[in-house]
N, C-alpha and C positions, 0 to 999 in steps of 0.2 A: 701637338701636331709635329709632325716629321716631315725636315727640311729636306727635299727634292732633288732640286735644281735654280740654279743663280743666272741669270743673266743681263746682258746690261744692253740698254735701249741705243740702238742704231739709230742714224738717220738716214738711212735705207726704209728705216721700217716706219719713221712719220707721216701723219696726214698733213693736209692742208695747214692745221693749224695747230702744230709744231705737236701734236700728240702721236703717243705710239693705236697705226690702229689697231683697233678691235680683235680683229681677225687672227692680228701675230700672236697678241696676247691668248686667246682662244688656240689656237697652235699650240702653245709652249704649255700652259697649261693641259692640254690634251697629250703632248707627250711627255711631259712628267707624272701624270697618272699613269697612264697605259703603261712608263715604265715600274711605278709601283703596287697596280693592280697585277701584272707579272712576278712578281719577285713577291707577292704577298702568296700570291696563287700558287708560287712555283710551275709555273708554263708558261710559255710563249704563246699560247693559242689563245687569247684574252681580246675582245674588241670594244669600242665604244657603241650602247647601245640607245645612249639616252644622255644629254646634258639640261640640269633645270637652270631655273631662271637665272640669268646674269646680269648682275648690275653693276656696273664701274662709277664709284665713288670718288676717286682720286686719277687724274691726268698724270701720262709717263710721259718724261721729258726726254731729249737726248742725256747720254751719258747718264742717268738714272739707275740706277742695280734693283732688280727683280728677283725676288727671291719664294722661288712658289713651297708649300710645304701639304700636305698631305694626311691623311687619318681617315679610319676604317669607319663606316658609318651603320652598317649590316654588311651579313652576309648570309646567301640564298644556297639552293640549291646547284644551283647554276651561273648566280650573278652575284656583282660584290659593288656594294654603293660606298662611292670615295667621297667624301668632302676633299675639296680643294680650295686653295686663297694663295694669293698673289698677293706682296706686301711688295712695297717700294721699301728701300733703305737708306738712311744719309752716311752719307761717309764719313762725316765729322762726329756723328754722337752713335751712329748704330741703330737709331729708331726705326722702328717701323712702323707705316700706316698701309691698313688694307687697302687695297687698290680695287679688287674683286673676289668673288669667291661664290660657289656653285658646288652641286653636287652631281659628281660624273656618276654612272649606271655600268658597268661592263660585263660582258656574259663570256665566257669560256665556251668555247667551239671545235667542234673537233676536224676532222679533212676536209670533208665536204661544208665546213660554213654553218652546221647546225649548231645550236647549243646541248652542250653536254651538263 
C-alpha cells in the first residue's frame, strides 16, 4: 500500500469520550483517496460514488499520528475501487496498528456530473 497522507488527532476533533470522531476520520480518509484516485486517473473529474463497510478497531487519541495509505483494488470502465486503511503510529517505535479500513468506489465524470 501506498502512504497518502499523515495526520495527527486534534482535540478540536474528539468526542465525548476523549476519541477522534468517526466522521473526521471518514473525511480524511475520503480525501486522501479522492486525492489518489485523481493522480491515479490523471483528472480531476473523479467523485466518491460508494464507501463499504467501516469498522473501527482501535480508538484515536489526542496527539495520535494517522497515517492513511492506499492501493488499487480494480478498475472499470468508468470507476476505480481503492482500498483504504488508516493506521495509528507510536512515535517511540514506528508501529502501526490498523485503526480502520474500507473500500472507496469512485467514478470519473465529465461537466455535466455523468460518468464517463
Amino acid at each position: 500500500m501506498q502512504l497518502i497522507s499523515t495526520h495527527i488527532a486534534m482535540t478540536k476533533d474528539m468526542g465525548v469520550h476523549g476519541n477522534l470522531f468517526g466522521g473526521k476520520m471518514l473525511a480524511a480518509l475520503d480525501e486522501a483517496v479522492a486525492s489518489f484516485a485523481t493522480m491515479y486517473c490523471r483528472t480531476p473529474n473523479m467523485v466518491t460514488l460508494k464507501i463499504d463497510e467501516m469498522v473501527f478497531k482501535e480508538s484515536v487519541k489526542v496527539n495520535n499520528q494517522v497515517r492513511i495509505y492506499c492501493d488499487v483494488v480494480e478498475v472499470g470502465n468508468s470507476s476505480i475501487r481503492i482500498k483504504a486503511e488508516a493506521r495509528k503510529v507510536s512515535y517511540y517505535t514506528e508501529q502501526e496498528r490498523v485503526v480502520c479500513s474500507t473500500i472507496f468506489t469512485f467514478v470519473r465524470i465529465d461537466e455535466d456530473g455523468r460518468p464517463v
